[in-house]
LUMDOMI-42225 format. One record per atom (N, C-alpha, C): residue number from 1; residue in three letters; chain; x, y, z. Coordinates in nm, 3 decimals. Layout:
! residues N
(NUM; 'ALA'; 'A'; (X; Y; Z)),
...
! end
This chain:
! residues 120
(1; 'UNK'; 'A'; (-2.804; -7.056; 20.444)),
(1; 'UNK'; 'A'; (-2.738; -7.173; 20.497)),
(1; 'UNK'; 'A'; (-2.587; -7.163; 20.480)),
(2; 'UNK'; 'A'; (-2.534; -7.117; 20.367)),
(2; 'UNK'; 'A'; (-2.416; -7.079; 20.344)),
(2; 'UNK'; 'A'; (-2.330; -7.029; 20.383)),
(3; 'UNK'; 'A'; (-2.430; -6.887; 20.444)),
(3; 'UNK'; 'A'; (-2.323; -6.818; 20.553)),
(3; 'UNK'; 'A'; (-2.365; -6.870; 20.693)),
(4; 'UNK'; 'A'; (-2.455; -6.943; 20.742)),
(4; 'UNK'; 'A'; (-2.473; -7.025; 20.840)),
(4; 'UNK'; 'A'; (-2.328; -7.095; 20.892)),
(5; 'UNK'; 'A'; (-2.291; -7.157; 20.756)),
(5; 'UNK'; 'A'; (-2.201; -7.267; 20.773)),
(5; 'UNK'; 'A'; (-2.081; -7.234; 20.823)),
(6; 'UNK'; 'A'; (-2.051; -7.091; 20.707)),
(6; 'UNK'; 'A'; (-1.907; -7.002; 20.713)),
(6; 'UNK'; 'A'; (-1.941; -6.950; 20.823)),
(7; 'UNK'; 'A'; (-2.035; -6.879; 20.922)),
(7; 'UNK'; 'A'; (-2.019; -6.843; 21.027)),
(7; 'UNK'; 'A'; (-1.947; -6.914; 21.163)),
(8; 'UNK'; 'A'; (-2.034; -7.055; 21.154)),
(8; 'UNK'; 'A'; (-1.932; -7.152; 21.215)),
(8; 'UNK'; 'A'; (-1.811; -7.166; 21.195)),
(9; 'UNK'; 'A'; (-1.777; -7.166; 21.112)),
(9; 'UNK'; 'A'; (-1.653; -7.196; 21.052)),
(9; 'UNK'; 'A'; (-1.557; -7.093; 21.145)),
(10; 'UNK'; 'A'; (-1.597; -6.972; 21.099)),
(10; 'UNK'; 'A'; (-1.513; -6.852; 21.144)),
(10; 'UNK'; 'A'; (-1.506; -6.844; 21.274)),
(11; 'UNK'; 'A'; (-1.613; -6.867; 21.392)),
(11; 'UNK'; 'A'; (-1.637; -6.873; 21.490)),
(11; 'UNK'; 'A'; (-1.535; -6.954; 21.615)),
(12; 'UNK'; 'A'; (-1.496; -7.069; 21.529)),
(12; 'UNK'; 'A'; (-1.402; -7.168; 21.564)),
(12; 'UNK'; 'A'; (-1.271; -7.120; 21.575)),
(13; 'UNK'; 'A'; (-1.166; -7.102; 21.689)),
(13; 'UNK'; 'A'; (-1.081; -7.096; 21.719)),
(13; 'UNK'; 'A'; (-0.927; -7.172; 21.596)),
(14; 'UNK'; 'A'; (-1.017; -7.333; 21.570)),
(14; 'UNK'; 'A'; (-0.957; -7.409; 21.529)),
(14; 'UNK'; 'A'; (-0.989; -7.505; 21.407)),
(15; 'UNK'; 'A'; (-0.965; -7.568; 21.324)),
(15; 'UNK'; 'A'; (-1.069; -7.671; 21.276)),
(15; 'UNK'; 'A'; (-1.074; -7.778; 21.388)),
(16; 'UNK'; 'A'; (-0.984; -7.825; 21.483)),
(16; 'UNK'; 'A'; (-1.036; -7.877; 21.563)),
(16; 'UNK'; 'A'; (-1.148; -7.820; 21.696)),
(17; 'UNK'; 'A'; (-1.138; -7.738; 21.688)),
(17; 'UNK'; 'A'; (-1.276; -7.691; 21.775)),
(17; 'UNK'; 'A'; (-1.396; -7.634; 21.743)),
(18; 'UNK'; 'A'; (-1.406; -7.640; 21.587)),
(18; 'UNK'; 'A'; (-1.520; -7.640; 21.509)),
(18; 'UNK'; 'A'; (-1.607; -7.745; 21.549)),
(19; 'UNK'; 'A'; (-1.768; -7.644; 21.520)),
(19; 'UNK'; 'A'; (-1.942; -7.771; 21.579)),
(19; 'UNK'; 'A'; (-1.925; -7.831; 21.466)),
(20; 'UNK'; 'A'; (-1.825; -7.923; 21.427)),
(20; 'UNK'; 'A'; (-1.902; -8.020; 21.310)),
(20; 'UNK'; 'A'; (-2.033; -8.058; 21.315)),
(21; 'UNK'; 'A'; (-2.073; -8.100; 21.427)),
(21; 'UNK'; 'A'; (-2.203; -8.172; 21.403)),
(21; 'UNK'; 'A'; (-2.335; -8.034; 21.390)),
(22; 'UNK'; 'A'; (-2.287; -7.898; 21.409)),
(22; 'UNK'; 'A'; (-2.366; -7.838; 21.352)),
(22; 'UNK'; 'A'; (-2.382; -7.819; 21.189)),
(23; 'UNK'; 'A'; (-2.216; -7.821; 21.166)),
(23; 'UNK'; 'A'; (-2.256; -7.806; 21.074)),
(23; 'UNK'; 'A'; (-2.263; -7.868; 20.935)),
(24; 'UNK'; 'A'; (-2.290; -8.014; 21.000)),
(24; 'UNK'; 'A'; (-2.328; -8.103; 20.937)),
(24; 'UNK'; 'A'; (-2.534; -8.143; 20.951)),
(25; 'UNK'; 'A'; (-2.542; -8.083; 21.017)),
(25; 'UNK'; 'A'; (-2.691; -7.997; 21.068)),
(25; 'UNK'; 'A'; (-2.739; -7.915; 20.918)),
(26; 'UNK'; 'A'; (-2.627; -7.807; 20.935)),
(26; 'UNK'; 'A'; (-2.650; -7.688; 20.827)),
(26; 'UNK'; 'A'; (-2.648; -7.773; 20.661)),
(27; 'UNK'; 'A'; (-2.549; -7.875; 20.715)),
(27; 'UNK'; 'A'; (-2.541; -7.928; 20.542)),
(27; 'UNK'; 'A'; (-2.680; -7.999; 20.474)),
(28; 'UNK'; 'A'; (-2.702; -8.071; 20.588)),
(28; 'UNK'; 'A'; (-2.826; -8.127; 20.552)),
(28; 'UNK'; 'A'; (-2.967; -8.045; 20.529)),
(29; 'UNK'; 'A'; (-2.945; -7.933; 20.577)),
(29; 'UNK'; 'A'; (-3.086; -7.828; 20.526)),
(29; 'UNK'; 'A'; (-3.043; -7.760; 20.422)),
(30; 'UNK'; 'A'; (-2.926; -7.732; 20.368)),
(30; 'UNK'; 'A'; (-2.911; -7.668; 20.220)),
(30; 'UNK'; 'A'; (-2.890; -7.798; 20.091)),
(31; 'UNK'; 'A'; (-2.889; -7.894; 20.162)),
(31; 'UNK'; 'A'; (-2.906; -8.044; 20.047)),
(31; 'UNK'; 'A'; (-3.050; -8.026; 20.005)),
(32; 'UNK'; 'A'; (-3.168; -8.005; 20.144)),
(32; 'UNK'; 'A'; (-3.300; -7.978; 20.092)),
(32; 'UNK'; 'A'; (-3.315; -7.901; 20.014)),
(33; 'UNK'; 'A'; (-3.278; -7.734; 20.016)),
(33; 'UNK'; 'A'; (-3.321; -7.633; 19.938)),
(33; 'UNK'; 'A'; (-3.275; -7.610; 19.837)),
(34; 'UNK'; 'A'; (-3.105; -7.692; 19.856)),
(34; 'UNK'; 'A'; (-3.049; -7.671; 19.711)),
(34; 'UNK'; 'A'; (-2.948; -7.780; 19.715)),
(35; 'UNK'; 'A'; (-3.008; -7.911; 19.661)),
(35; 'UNK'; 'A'; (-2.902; -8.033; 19.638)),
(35; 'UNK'; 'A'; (-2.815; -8.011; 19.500)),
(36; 'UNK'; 'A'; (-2.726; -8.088; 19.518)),
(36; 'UNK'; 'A'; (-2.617; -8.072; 19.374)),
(36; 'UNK'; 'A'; (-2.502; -8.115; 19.479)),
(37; 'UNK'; 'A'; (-2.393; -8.200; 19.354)),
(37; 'UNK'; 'A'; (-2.302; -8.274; 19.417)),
(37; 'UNK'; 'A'; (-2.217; -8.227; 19.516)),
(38; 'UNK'; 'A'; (-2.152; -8.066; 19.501)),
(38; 'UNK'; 'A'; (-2.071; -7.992; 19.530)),
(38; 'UNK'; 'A'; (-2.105; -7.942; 19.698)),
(39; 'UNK'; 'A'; (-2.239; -7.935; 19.730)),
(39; 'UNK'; 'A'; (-2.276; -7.946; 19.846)),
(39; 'UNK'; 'A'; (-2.261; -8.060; 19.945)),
(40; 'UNK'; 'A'; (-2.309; -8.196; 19.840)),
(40; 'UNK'; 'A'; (-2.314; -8.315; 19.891)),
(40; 'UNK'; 'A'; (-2.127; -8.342; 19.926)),
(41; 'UNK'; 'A'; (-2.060; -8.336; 19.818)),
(41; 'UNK'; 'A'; (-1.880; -8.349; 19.884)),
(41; 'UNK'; 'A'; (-1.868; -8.295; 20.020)),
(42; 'UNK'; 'A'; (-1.898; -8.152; 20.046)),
(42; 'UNK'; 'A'; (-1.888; -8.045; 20.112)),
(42; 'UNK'; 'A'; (-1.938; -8.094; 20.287)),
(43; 'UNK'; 'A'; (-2.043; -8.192; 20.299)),
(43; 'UNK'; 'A'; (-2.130; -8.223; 20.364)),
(43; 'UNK'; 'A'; (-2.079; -8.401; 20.399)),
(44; 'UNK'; 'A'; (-2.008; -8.429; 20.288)),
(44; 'UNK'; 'A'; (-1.970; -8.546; 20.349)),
(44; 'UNK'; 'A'; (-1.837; -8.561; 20.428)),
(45; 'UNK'; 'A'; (-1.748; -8.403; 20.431)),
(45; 'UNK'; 'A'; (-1.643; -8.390; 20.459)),
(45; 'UNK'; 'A'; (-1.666; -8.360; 20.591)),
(46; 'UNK'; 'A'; (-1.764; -8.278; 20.639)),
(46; 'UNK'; 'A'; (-1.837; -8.254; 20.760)),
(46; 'UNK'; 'A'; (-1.901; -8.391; 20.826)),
(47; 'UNK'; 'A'; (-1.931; -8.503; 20.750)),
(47; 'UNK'; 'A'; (-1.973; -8.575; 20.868)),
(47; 'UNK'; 'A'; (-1.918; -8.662; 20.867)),
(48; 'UNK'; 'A'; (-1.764; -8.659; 20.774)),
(48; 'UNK'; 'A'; (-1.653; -8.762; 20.807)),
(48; 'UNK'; 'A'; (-1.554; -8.694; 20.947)),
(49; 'UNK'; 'A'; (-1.571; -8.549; 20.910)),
(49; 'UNK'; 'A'; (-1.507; -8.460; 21.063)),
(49; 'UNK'; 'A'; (-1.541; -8.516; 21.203)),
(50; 'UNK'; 'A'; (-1.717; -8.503; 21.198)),
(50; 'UNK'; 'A'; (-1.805; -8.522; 21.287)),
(50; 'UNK'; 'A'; (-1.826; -8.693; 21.308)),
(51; 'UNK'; 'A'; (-1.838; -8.768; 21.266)),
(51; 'UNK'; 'A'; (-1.873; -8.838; 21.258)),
(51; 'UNK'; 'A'; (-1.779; -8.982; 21.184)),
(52; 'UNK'; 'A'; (-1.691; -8.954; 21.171)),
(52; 'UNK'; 'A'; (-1.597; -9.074; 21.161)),
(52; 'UNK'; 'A'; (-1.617; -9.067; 20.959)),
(53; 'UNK'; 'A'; (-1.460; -9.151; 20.896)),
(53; 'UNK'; 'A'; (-1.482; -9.126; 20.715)),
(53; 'UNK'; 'A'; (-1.568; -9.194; 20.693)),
(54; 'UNK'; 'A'; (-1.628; -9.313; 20.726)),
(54; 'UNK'; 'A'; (-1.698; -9.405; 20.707)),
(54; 'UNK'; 'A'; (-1.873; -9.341; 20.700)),
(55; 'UNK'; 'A'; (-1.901; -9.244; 20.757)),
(55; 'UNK'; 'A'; (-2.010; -9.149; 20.724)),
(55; 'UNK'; 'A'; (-1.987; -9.066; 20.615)),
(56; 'UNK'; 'A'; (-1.875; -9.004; 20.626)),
(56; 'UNK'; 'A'; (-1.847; -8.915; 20.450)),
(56; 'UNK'; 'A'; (-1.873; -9.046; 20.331)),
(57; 'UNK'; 'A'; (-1.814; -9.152; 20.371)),
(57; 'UNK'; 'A'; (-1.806; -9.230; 20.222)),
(57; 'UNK'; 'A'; (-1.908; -9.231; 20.192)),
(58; 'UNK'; 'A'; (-2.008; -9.273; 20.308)),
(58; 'UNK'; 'A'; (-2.138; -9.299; 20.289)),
(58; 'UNK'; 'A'; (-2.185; -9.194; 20.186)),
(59; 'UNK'; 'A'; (-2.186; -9.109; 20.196)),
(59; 'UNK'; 'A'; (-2.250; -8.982; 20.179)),
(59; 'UNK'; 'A'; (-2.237; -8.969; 20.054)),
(60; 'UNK'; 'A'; (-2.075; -9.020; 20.004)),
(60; 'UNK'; 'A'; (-2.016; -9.040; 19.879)),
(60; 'UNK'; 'A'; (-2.078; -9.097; 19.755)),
(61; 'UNK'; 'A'; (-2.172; -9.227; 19.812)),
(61; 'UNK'; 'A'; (-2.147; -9.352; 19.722)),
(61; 'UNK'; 'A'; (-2.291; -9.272; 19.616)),
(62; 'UNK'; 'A'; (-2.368; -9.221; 19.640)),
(62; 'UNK'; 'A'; (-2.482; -9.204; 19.524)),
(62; 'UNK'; 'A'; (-2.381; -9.115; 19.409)),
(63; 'UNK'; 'A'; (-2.274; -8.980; 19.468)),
(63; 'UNK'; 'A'; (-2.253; -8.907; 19.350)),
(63; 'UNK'; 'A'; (-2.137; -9.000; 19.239)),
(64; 'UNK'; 'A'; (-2.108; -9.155; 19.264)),
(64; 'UNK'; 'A'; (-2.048; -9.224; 19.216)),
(64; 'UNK'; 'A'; (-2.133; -9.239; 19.082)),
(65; 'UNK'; 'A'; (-2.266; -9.228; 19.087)),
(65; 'UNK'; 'A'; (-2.369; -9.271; 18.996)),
(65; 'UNK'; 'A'; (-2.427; -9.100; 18.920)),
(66; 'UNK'; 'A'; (-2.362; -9.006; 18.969)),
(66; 'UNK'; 'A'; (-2.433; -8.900; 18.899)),
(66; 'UNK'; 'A'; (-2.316; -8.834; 18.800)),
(67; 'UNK'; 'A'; (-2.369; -8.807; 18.686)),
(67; 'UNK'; 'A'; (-2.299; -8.844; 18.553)),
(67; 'UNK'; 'A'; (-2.201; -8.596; 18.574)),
(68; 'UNK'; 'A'; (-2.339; -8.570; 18.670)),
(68; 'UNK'; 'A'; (-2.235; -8.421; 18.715)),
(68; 'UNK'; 'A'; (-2.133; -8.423; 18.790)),
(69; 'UNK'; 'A'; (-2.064; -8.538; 18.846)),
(69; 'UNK'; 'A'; (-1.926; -8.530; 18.909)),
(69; 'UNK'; 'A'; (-1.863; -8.680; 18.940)),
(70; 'UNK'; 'A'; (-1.923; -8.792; 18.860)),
(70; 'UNK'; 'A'; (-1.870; -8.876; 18.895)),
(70; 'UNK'; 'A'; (-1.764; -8.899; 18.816)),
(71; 'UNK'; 'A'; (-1.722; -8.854; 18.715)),
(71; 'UNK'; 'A'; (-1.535; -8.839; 18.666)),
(71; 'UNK'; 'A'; (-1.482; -8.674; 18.692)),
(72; 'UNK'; 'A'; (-1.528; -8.606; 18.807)),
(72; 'UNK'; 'A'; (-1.497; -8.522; 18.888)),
(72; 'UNK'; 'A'; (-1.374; -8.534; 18.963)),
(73; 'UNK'; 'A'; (-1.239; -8.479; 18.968)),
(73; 'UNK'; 'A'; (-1.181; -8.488; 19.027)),
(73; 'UNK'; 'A'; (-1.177; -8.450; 19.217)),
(74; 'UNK'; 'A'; (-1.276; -8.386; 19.211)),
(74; 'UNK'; 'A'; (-1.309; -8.330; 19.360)),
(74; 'UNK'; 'A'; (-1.350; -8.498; 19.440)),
(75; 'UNK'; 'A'; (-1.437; -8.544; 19.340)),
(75; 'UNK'; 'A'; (-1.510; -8.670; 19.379)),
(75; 'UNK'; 'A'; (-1.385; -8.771; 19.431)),
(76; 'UNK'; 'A'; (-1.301; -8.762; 19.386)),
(76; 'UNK'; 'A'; (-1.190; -8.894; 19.339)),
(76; 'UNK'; 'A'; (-1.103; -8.829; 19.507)),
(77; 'UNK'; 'A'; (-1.112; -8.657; 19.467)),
(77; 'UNK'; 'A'; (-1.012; -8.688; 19.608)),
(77; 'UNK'; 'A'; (-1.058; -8.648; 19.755)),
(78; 'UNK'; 'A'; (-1.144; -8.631; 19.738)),
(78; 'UNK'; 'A'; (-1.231; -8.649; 19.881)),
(78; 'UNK'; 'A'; (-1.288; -8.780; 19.916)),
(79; 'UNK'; 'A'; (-1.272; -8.873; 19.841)),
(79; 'UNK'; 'A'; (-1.280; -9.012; 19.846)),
(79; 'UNK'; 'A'; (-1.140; -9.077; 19.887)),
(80; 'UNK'; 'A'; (-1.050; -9.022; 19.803)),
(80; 'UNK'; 'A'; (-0.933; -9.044; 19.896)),
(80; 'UNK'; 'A'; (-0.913; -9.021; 20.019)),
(81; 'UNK'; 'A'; (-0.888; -8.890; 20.076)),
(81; 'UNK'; 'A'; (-0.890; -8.862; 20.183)),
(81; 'UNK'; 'A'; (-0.953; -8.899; 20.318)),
(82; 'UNK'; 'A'; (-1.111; -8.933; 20.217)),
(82; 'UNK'; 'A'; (-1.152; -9.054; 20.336)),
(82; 'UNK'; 'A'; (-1.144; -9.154; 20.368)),
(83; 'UNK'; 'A'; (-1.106; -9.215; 20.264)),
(83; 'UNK'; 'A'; (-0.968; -9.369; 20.273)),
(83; 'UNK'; 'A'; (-0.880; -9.369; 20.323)),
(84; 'UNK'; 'A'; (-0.809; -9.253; 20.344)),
(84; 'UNK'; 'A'; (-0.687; -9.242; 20.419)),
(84; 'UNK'; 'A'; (-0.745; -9.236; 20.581)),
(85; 'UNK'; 'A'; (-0.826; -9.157; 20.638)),
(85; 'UNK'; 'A'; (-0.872; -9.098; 20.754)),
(85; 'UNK'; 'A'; (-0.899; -9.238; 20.800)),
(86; 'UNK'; 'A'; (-0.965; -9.333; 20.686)),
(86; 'UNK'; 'A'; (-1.031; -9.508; 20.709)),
(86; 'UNK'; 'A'; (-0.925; -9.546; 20.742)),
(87; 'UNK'; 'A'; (-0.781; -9.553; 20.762)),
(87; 'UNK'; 'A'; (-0.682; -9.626; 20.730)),
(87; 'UNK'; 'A'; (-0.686; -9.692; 20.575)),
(88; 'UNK'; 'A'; (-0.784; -9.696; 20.537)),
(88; 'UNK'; 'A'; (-0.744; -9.790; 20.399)),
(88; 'UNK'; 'A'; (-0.634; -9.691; 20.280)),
(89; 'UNK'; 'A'; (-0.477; -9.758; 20.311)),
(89; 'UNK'; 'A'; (-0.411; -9.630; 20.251)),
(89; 'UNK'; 'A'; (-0.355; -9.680; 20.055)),
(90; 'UNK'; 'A'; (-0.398; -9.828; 20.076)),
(90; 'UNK'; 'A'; (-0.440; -9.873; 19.925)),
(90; 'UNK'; 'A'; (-0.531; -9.775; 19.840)),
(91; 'UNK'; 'A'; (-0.693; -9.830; 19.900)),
(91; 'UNK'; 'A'; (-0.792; -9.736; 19.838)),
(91; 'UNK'; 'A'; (-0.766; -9.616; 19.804)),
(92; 'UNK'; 'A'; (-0.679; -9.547; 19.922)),
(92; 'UNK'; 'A'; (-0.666; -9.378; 19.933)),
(92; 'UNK'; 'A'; (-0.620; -9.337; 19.810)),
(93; 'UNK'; 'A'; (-0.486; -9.428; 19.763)),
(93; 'UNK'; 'A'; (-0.355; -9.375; 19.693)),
(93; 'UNK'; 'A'; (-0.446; -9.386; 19.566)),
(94; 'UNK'; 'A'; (-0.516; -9.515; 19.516)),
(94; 'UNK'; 'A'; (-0.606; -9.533; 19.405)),
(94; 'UNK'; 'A'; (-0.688; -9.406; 19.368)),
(95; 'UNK'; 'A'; (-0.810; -9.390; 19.479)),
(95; 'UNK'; 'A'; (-0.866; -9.289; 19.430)),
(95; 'UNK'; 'A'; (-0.766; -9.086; 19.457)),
(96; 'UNK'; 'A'; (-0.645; -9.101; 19.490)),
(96; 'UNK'; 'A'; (-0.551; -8.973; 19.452)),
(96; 'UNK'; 'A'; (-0.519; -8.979; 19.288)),
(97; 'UNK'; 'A'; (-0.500; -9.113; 19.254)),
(97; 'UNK'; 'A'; (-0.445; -9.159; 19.154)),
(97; 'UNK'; 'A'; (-0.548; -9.087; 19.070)),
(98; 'UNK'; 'A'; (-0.644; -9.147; 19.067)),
(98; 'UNK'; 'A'; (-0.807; -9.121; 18.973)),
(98; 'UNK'; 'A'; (-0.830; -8.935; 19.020)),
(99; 'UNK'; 'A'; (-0.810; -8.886; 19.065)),
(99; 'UNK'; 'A'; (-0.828; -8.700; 19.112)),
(99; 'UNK'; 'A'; (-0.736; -8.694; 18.991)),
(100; 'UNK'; 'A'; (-0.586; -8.711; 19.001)),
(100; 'UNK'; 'A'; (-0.483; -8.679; 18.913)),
(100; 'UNK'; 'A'; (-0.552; -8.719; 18.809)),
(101; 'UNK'; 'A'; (-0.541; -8.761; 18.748)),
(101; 'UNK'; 'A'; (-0.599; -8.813; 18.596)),
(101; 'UNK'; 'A'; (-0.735; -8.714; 18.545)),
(102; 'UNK'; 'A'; (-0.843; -8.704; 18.667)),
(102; 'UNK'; 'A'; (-0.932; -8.618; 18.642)),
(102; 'UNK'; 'A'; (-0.887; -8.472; 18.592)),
(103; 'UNK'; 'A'; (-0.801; -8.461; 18.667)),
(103; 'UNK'; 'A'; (-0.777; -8.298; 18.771)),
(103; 'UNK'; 'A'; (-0.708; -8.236; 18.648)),
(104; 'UNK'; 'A'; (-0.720; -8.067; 18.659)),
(104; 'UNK'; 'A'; (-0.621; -8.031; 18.572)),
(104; 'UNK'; 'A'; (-0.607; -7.905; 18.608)),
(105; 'UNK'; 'A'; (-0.556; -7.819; 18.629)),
(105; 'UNK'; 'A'; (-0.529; -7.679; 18.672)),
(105; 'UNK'; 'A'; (-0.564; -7.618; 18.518)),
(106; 'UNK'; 'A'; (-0.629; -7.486; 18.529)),
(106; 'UNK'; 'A'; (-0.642; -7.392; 18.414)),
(106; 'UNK'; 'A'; (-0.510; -7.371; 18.309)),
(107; 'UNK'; 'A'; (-0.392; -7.379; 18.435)),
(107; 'UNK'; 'A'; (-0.274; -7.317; 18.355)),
(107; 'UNK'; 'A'; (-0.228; -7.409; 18.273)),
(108; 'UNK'; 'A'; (-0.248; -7.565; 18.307)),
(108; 'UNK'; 'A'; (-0.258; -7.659; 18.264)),
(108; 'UNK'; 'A'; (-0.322; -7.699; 18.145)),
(109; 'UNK'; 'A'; (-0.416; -7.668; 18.140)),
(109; 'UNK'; 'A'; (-0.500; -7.654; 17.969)),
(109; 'UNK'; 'A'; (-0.466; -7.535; 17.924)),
(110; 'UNK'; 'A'; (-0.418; -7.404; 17.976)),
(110; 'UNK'; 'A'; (-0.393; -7.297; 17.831)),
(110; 'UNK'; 'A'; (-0.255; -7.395; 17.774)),
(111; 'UNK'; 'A'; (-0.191; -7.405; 17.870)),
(111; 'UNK'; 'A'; (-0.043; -7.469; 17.805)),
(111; 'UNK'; 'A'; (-0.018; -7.579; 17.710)),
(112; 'UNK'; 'A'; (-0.179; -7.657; 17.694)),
(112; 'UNK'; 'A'; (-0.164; -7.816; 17.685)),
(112; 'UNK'; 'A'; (-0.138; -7.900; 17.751)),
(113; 'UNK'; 'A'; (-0.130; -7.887; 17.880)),
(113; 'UNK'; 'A'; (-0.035; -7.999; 17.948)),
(113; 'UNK'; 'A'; (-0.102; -8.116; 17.990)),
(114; 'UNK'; 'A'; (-0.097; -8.244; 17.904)),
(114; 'UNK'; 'A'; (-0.185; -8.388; 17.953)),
(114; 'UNK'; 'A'; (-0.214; -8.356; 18.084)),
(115; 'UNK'; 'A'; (-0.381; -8.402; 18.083)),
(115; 'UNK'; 'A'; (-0.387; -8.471; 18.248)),
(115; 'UNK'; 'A'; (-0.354; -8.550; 18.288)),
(116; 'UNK'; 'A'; (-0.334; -8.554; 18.423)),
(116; 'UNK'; 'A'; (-0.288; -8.652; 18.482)),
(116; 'UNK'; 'A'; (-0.157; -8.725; 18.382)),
(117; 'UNK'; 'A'; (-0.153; -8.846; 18.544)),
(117; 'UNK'; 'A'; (-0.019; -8.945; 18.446)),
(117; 'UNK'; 'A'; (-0.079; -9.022; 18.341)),
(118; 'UNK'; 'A'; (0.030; -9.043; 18.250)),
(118; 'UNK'; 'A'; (-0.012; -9.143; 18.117)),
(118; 'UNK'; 'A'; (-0.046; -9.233; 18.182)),
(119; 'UNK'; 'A'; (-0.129; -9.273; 18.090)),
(119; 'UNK'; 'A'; (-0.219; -9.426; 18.118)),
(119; 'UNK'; 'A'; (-0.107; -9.552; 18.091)),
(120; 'UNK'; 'A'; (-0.101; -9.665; 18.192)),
(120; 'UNK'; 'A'; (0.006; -9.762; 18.127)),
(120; 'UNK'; 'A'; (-0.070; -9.881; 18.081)),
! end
């Protein structure tokens, strides 16, 4: 399914002339064989492409409740992004806000360097 997906991918001239809706097709048969959040992000980004953000959020709202990525920074900003795509550019900036705080680059922890901004 994987290279299913990347085949599309590559196939496409453009990201705008990418089959989203295939391969939001493809996402939904590797959720069967092999669910986990990282697919599910992956799949909601595809049918916010395909299908307007308001289908990605959707897609969103269970890994809010799963304890493997819901203080995930991936979670926080692909939730943004689909707030933004929503127009909602409140929500957006909030959940960028919450990625930062999550988020931390490697080079970032050898160094020490706090995540994200201080808390006020």
């Amino acid at each position: 399914m994987q290279a299913a997906i990347a085949a599309v991918h590559a196939e496409a001239p453009s990201a705008e002339e990418t089959d989203w809706r295939q391969i939001v097709i493809l996402y939904c048969l590797l959720e069967q064989v092999s669910p986990n959040p990282m697919v599910t992000l992956n799949h909601a980004v595809a049918a916010a492409t395909a299908h307007g953000p308001r289908a990605g959020l959707e897609l969103l709202r269970p890994l809010e409740e799963d304890d493997r990525v819901a203080d995930h920074h991936r979670l926080h900003a692909v939730r943004g992004h689909l707030l933004e795509m929503a127009g909602e550019r409140r929500a957006a900036c909030e959940s960028y806000r919450e990625a930062a705080r999550h988020g931390q680059s490697a080079g970032a922890a050898f160094f020490g360097v706090p995540r994200g901004p201080p808390e006020r």
